[in-house]
C-alpha positions as CSV (number, residue, x, y, z in Angstrom):
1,X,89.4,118.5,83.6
2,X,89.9,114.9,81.8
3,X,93.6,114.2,82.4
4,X,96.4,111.7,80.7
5,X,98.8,110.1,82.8
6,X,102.1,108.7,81.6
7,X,103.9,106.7,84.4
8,X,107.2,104.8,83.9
9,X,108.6,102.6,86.2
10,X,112.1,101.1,84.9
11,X,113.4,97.3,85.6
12,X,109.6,95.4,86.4
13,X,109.1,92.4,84.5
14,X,106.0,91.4,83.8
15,X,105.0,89.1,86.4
16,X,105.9,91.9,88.8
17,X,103.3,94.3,87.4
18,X,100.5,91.4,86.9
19,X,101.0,90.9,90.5
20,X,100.9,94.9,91.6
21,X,98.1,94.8,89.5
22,X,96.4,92.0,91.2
23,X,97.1,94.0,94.7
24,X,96.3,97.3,93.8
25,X,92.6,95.8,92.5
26,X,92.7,97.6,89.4
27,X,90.0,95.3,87.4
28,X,87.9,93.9,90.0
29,X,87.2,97.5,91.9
30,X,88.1,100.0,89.1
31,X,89.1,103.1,90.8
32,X,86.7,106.4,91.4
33,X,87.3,108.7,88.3
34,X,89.7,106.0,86.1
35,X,89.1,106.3,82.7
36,X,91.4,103.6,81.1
37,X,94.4,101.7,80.9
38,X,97.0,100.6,78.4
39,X,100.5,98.8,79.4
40,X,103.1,98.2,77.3
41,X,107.1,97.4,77.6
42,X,109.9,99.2,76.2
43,X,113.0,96.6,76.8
44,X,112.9,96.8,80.4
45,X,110.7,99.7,81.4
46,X,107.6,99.2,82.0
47,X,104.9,102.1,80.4
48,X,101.8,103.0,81.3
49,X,99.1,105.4,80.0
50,X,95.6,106.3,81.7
51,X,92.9,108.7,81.5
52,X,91.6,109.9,84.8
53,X,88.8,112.6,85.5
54,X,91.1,114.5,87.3
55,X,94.2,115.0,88.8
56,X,92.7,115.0,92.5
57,X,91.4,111.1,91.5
58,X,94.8,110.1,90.3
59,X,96.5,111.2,93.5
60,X,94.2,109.5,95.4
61,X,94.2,105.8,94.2
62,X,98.5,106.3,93.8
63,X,98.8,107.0,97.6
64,X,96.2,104.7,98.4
65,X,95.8,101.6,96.2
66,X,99.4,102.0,93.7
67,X,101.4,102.7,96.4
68,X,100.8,100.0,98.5
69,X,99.8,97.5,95.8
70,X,104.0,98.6,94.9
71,X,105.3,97.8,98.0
72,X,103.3,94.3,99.0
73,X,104.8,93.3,94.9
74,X,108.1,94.3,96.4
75,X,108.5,96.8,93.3
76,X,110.7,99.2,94.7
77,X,111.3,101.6,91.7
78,X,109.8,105.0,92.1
79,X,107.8,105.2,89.4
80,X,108.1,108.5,87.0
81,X,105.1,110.4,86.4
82,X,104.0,112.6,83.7
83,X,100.8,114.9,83.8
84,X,98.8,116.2,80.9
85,X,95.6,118.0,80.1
86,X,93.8,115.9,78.4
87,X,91.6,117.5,75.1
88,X,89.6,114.4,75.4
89,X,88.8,110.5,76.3
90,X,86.9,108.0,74.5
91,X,86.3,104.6,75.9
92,X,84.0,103.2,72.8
93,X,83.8,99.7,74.5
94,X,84.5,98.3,78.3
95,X,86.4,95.9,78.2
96,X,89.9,94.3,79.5
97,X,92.5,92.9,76.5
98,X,94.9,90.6,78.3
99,X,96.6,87.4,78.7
100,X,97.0,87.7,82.1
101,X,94.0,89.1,83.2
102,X,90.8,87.4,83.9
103,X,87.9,88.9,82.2
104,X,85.5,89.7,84.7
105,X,83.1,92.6,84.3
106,X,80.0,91.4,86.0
107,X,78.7,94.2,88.0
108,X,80.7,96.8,85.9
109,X,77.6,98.5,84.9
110,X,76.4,99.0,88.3
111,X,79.8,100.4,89.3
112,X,79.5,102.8,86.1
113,X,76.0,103.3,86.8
114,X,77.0,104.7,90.4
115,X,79.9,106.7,89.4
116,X,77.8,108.4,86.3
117,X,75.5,109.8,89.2
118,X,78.2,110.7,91.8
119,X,79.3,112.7,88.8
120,X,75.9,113.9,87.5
121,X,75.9,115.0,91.0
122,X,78.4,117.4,91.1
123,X,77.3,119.3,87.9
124,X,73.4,119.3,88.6
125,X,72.3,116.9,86.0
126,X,69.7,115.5,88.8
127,X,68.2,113.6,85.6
128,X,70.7,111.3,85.3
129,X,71.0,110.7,89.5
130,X,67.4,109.7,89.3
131,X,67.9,107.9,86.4
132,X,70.4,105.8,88.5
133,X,67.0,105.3,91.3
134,X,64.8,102.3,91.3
135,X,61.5,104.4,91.8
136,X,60.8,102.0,95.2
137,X,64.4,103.2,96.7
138,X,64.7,103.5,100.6
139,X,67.1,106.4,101.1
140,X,68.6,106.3,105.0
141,X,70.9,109.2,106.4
142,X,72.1,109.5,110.1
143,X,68.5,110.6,112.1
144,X,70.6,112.7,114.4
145,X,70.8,115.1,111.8
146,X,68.1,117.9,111.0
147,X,66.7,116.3,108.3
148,X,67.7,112.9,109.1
149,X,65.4,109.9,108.5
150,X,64.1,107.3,106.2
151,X,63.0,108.2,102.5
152,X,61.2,106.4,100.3
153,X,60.8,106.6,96.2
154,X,61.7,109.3,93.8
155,X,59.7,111.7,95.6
156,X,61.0,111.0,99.2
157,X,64.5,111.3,97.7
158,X,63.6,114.7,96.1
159,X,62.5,115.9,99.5
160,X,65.9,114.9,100.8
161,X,67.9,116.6,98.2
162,X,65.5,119.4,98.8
163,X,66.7,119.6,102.4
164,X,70.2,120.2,101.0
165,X,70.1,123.5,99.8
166,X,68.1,124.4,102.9
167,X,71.3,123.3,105.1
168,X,74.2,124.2,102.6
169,X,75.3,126.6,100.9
170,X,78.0,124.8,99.1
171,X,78.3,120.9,99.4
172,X,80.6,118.4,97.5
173,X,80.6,115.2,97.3
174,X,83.3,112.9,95.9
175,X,83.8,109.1,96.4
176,X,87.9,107.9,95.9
177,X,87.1,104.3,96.3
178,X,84.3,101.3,95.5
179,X,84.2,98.0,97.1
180,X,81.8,95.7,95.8
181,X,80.1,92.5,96.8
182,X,77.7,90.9,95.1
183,X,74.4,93.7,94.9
184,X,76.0,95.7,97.6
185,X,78.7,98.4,96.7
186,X,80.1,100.7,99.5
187,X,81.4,104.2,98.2
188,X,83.9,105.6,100.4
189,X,85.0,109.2,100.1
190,X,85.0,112.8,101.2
191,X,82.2,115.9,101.4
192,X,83.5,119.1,102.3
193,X,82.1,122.7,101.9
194,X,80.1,125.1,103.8
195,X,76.9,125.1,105.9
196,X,73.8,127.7,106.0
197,X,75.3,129.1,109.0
198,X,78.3,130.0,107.6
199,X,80.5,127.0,109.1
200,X,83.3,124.8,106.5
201,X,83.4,121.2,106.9
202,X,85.2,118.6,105.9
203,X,83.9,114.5,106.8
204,X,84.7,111.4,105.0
205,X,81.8,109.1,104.5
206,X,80.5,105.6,103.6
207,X,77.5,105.1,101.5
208,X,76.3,101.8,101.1
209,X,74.3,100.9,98.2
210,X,72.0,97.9,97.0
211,X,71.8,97.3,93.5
212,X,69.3,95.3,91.7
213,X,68.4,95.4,87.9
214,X,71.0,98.0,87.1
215,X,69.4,100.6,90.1
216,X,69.7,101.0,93.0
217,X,67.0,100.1,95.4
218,X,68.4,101.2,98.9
219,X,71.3,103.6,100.0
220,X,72.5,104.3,103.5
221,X,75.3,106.6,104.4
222,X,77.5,107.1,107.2
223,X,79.4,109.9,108.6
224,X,80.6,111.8,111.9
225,X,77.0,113.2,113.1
226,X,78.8,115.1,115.6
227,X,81.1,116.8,113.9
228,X,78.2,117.5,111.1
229,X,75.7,118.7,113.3
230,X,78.3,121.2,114.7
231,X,79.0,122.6,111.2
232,X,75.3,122.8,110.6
233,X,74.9,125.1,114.1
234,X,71.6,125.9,115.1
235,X,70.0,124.4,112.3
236,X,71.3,120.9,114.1
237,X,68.9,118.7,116.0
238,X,69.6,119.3,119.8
């Protein structure tokens, strides 16, 4: 559920919210299910309005990236917060309108090209992951896990997600955070649900991919193999 976020915080200037905003990394590493932005003043109070793909996403980058971002800016103000369900959100054009902010969207589209598949993900649209795939990808997950290993290309990748649904019987995935350098952008984020063998789980991760060409052309995640490999049972490598 798309959602629109009114937040308020009362007696910031403007230099003090260019500068959370500069902490809190807004622009360069847009945050895991932001939509958009818009700022604006009302005498002192400062105004804010964003769309976000869910409530879970907002929570997450205000306890981890506003929160902070407030407190290193020495904005003490709590900040007021109003939540509605959004009917919808258009974003016709990406783009930043400021006088403050320095227009840099190179490697946006890889960021949006990642996030579009993390989503895709999560409702089955497995065209549009693959669509995110350079057909020569090398896909690495932990070998200590049952169906751990190296795979290669679209079809070594359909393999892997094969050996999903023979492991889980429910499985999320959901990144809260990008960092990006150059081609490489790490996800980091959660995947919780339930194993084959009828155990819940719940493991943050790090997934590391290489872009090149608007695809990607390697991705290697990290998690606790241990404490995966207990929640898979006796389907886990011994």
């Amino acid at each position: 559920m798309a959602l629109a976020v009114h937040v308020v915080i009362r007696g910031v200037t403007r230099e003090q919210y260019d500068a959370v905003r500069a902490a809190d990394g807004w622009l360069d590493n847009p945050p895991a299910g932001g939509i958009s932005h818009l700022t604006w003043w009302e005498g002192n109070d400062c105004h804010n309005v964003d769309a976000w793909e869910s409530e879970a996403n907002f929570e997450a980058f205000a306890a981890t990236r506003l929160g902070p971002a407030m407190a290193t800016a020495g904005v003490t103000n709590e900040p007021e917060i109003t939540m509605y369900e959004a009917h919808e959100a258009f974003v016709p054009a990406a783009r930043i309108i400021a006088p403050t902010a320095p227009v840099n969207l190179s490697g946006s589209d890889d960021l949006r090209t990642l996030r579009d598949a993390y989503a895709a993900f999560a409702t089955g649209d497995m065209a549009t992951v693959f669509a995110a795939f350079d057909d020569g990808i090398v896909w690495e997950t932990p070998a200590s896990i049952q169906f751990g290993g190296t795979y290669k290309g679209h079809a070594g990748v359909r393999e892997f997600f094969g050996h999903l649904g023979e492991n889980y019987g429910e499985l999320h995935v959901e990144p809260q955070t990008y960092v990006k350098d150059g081609d490489r952008i790490v996800a980091l984020g959660r995947h919780h649900g339930r194993t084959i063998a009828g155990n819940d789980f719940e493991l943050t991760f790090a997934h590391v991919w290489t872009m090149r060409g608007g695809k990607a052309v390697a991705f290697t995640e990290y998690f606790d193999t241990a404490a995966m490999n207990a929640a898979l049972g006796e389907l886990a490598k011994a």
